[in-house]
DOVO-459889 format. One record per residue (C-alpha): x, y negated, z. Coordinates in steps of 0.001 Angstrom, whole numbers, plus 500000, padded with zeros to 6 digits. Layout:
% residues N
XYZ ...
% end
This chain:
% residues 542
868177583781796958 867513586321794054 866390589584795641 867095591587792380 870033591762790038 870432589291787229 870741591088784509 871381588425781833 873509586900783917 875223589752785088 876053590867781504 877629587126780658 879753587874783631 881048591382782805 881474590197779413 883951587346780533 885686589776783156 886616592351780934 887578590002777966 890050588915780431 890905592447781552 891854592994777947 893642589818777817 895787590537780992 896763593595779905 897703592763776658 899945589481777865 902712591920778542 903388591613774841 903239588099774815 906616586658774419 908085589580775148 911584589497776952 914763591544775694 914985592527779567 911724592689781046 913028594325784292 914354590609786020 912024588612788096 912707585427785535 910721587587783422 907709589284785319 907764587092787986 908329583454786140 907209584027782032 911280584056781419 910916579969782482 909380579821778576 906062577783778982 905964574200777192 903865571491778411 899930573235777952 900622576414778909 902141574978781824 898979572777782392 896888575176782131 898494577913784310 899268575072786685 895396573804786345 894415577851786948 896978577890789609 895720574636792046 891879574285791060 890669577992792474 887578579638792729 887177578734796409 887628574898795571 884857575276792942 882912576892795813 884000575165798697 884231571663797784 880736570861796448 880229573322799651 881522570167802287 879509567800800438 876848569738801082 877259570560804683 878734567346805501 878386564429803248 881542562403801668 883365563299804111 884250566421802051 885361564353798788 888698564406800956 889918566789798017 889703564036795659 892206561486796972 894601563970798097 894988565231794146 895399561960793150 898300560899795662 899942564576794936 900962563699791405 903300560681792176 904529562231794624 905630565482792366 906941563348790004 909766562078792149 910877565744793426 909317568557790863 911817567983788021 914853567551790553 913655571104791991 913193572517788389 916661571034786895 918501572939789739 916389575985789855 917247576717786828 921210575653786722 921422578402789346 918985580716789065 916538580079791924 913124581754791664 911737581064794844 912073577802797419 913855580035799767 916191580634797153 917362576936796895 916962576326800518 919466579016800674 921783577606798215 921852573561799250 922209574338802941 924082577838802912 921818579397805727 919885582456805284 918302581802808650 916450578623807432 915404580412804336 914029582947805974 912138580705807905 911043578948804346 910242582320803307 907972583856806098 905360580976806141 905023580769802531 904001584412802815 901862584227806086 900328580518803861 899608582258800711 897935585501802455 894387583714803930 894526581743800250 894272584824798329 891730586072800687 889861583064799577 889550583827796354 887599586717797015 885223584686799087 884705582996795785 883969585978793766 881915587598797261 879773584927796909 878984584920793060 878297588402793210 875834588208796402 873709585301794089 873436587942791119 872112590863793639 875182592836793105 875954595598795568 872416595363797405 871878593500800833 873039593699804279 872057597114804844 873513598674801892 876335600735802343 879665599327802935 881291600979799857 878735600400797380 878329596870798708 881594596169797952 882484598452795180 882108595468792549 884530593580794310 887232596409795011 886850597096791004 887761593517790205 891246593457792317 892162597069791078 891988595446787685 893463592733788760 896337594181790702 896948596614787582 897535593699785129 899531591417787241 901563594572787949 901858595391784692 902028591677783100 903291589922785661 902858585990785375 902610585844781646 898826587510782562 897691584411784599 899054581957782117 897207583701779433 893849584002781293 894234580523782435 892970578923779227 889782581089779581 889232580301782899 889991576190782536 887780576388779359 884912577930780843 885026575367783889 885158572386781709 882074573037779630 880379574487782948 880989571110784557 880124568609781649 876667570587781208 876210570409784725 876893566901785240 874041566018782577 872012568823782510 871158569368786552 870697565440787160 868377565483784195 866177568146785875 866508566443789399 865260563219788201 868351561324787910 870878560386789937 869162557804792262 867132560898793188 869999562799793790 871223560654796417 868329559648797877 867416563447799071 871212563685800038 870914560394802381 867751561591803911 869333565393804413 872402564090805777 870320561630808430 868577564280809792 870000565775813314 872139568956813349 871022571052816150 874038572765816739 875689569405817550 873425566689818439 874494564346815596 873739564052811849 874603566332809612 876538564285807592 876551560800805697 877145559555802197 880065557084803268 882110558530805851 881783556471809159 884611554646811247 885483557027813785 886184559984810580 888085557752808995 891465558566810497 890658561802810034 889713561314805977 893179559808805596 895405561727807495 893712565157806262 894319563665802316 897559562697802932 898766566022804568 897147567754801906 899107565702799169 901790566607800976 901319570535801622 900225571071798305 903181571740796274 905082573383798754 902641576608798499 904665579277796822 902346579562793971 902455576035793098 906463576500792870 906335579778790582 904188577844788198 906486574748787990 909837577094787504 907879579043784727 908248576028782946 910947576125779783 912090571985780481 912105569186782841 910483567328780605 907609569846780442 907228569220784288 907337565286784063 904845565390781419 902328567836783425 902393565353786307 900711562409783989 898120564511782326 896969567144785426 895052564000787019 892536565259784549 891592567992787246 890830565459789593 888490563781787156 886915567542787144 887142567813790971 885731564613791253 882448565793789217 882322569278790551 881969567661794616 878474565915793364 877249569369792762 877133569100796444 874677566279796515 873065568190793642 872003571366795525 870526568993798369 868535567849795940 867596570808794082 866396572303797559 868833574872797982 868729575995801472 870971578893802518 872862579578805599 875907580840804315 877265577035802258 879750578694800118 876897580508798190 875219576755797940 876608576079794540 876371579380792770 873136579807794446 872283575986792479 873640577586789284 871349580459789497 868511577816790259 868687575395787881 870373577196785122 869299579565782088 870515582935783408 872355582927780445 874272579928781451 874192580577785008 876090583423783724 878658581391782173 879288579748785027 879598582980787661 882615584307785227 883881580856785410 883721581238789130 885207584646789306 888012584014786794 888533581209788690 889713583508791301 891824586090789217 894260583405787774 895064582088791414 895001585198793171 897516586725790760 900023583829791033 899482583852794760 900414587444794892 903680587126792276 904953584171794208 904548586180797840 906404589276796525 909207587240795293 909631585504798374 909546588548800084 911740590543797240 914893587684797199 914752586097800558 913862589333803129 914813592305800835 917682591111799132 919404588979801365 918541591083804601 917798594822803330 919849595301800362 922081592392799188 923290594514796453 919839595000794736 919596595096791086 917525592779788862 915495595789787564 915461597218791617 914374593695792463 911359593866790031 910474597234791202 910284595467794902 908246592313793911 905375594183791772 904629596462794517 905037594058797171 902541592166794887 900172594974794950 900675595282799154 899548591527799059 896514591937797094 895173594442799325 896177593075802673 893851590052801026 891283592340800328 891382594126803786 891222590497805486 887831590185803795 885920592883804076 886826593583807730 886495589981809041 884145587715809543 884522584277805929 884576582031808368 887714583369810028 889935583676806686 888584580058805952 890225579149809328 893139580342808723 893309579098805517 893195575816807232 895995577412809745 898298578208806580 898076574216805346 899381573084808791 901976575860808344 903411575281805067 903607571443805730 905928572306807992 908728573508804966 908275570043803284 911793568345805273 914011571063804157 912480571804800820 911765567857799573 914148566418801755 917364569061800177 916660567563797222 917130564268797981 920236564640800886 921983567351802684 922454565117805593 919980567005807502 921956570003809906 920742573438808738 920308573761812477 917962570603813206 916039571873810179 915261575171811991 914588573826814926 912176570996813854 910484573640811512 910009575920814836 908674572700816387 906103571684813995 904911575087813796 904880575802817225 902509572513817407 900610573054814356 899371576618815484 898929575626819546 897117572646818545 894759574229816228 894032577615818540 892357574891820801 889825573465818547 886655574343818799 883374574253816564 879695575040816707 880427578700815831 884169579373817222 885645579128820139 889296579210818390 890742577932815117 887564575614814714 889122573014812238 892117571143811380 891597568072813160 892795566868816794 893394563817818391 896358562682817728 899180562005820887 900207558079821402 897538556847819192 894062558416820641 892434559198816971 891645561908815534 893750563056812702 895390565923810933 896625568459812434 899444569249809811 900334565592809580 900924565122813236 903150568456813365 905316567077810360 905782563846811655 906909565828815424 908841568289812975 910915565220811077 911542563291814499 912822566802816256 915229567123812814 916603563605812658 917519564058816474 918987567144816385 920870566732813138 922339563449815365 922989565953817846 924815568768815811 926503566145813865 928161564500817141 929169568113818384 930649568982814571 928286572138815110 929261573820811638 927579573056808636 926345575734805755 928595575206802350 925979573835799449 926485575842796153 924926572885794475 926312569731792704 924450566476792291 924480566555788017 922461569945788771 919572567954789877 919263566003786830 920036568715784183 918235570187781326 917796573495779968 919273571365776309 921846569827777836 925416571338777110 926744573668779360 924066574036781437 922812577940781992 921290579832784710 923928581052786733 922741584797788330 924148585313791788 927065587818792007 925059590945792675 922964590505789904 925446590197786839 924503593785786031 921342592454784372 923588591999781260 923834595382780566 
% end
């Protein structure tokens, strides 16, 4: 660990950071809306991005700082079981294919900004969209709190801020700097400030990862090397557990665990707020169905990033915090020029998520909790006014989370938050596809699942906690260990399908659906098709 500040490399850092301070702030002019005061506008772009802005924000928005940390960070720890990540991208895409353009098409026929909002709509209950809307916020909080783990750790590999002992405030006064500039462009920008940043940010981590891929192994002696000193790390016995650290091929008794863990991940993915807000930015459904053949190019990238894993085994990196593993190889192996490169890669890596994260929070809480509980006759401009400083509220709450708890806990429930927002996939996916599901069963198998989800995880345990210790449990009926999430959504669609039996044979009443089945097919060219804005918000004309 480097006991001094990098200079060089601090300078390559704050060089990147405020080029993309000057870029957030100036994305406010960047297609500039007529009416700027509507959430379409500061909290979607005005639904104007074509297919590589959309890739790119979309890139910025799923490949984070913390998965360029973290990822290479469980290979490191624990072997291939942590490649996990790699699958799951790859099954996400077909999935999204089937249901993102459906979700787009009638977003945009009615004017639907958030999930909630269309949960809302196709099942008339506010009640489930509530329900939508609260775990996508309590989801997305310990994920932006993540992305300041990202940037905590760069900063603590270039000596920034001192050590331990240093005072809190100066400690962390590099970090509070970076979200108050970020907060006051997203405020100011909105989304069009992550979208714009985003091709920095995915630039920076492509050349960062082809040099890597050639230029570390080439130092190391090769690959061969490489995975000889991660076989012969990964053999040895962890003390804390009895058992080997890890292994290069996961064994039988994780395998369960490997596949149910991708699989609920595929599945979780895309029903994280911020995934949403950057699919409904989005000016076409074509635009969508095009981004879902040509993002698998991230996974190529995620792919290459995990062997930096096996690459800081090799290199000798030995540190006892693993998220600081990989910067902690870049500052190694690299030029400090380079290295850098690759910290302002790492902590623009954070800003792009973390501002999405934040926009798509407030406007969950802004449309589904303010307007349709607190003041149904809000304005557009009133809503806006709600959403940026409920997206300034989230930002610190994230930033409170970290520097007053302990990583490990905001990792945890981080892990918590994937097992939650599974749990919206049957009303979200499955509306789309049928409104034969009762509002009512919907509810309760959501309160099911997470009632599971959250029980079931508070009882695992790891070498360091006594609570939240992972996502994985064994799983009832079949004895292996799985997923967590997975099992709850499976217990959450069985509780559904047998209550909506039930409230179906009682005629319990059912919500009325605003929608109509040509508005899940439509395009923003087709004729007469126009976002329709909800009764209380026709003022936004004038």
């Amino acid at each position: 660990m480097n006991d001094g500040v990098n200079g060089v490399a601090l300078a390559v850092f704050i060089f990147f950071f405020v080029l993309v301070t000057v870029m957030g702030f100036l994305a406010a002019r960047w297609r500039k809306a007529a009416n700027e005061h509507t959430l379409d506008e500061w909290g979607l772009g005005g639904r104007s991005f074509g297919t590589w802005v959309t890739w790119f924000l979309l890139g910025g928005d799923l490949y984070t700082a913390y998965t360029f940390v973290a990822v290479p960070a469980a290979i490191y720890a624990a072997g291939a079981a942590g490649f996990f990540a790699v699958p799951y991208t790859i099954l996400v895409y077909p999935l999204i294919f089937t249901f993102l353009p459906r979700l787009w098409s009638v977003s945009h026929k009615h004017g639907y900004v958030t999930t909630s909002d269309f949960v809302r709509g196709r099942f008339g209950s506010k009640g489930l969209s509530l329900a939508v809307a609260v775990t996508g916020i309590l989801a997305t909080m310990p994920y932006i709190a993540l992305q300041l783990v990202g940037i905590q750790a760069v900063l603590d590999v270039m000596g920034v801020g001192g050590g331990e002992n240093t005072n809190w405030f100066i400690k962390d006064l590099p970090l509070l700097l970076a979200f108050g500039v970020l907060a006051a462009y997203t405020y100011s920008s909105g989304l069009r400030a992550p979208a714009l940043i985003a091709f920095v940010k995915d630039t920076l981590i492509y050349i960062v990862i082809a040099v890597a891929i050639i230029y570390i192994p080439i130092k190391l002696g090769g690959f061969d090397e490489i995975f000889a000193s991660a076989q012969e790390a990964h053999s040895e016995t962890n003390p804390a557990t009895g058992a080997p650290r890890g292994a290069l091929v996961p064994g039988e008794a994780g395998q369960w665990t490997y596949a149910t863990l991708a699989l609920g991940s595929a599945l979780a993915l895309f029903m994280y707020p911020h995934s949403i807000t950057a699919t409904l930015s989005s000016r076409s459904r074509e635009v969508i169905r095009r981004n879902t053949t040509i993002l698998p190019l991230y996974s190529l990238m995620l792919g290459l990033l995990a062997l930096l894993g096996f690459m800081a085994i090799a290199a000798g990196v030995k540190v006892q915090n693993g998220q600081l593993a990989i910067p902690q190889l870049f500052e190694n192996m690299f030029p400090d020029w380079f290295a850098g490169v690759a910290f302002a890669a790492i902590g623009i890596g954070a800003l792009v998520p973390a501002a999405i994260m934040s926009i798509a929070a407030a406007n969950l809480f802004t449309r589904n909790i303010y307007k349709d509980f607190i003041k149904p006759d809000a304005t557009p401009k009133q809503e806006t006014a709600v959403s940026k400083i409920v997206s300034l509220l989230v930002k610190v709450g994230a930033l409170v989370f970290v520097l007053t708890m302990d990583k490990t806990v905001a990792i945890n429930f981080q892990l918590l938050g994937g097992i939650w927002i599974l749990q919206t996939f049957p009303a979200l996916v499955g509306g789309l596809f049928t409104r034969w599901f009762h509002r009512w069963a919907l509810i309760g198998g959501w309160a099911v699942g997470m009632i599971y989800g959250t029980v079931a995880a508070y009882g695992v345990a790891s070498p360091t906690q006594k609570h939240f210790g992972g996502s994985a449990k064994e799983i009832p009926g079949i004895g292996e260990i799985g997923y967590i999430g997975l099992t709850a959504f499976v217990i959450n669609v069985l509780v559904t399908v047998v209550l909506t039996f039930v409230m179906r044979a009682v005629k319990a009443p059912d919500g009325v659906d605003e929608t109509e089945p040509r508005d899940y097919t439509a395009d923003a060219g087709d004729p007469g098709v126009q976002v329709e804005l909800p009764p209380a918000t026709a003022d936004s004309k004038h």
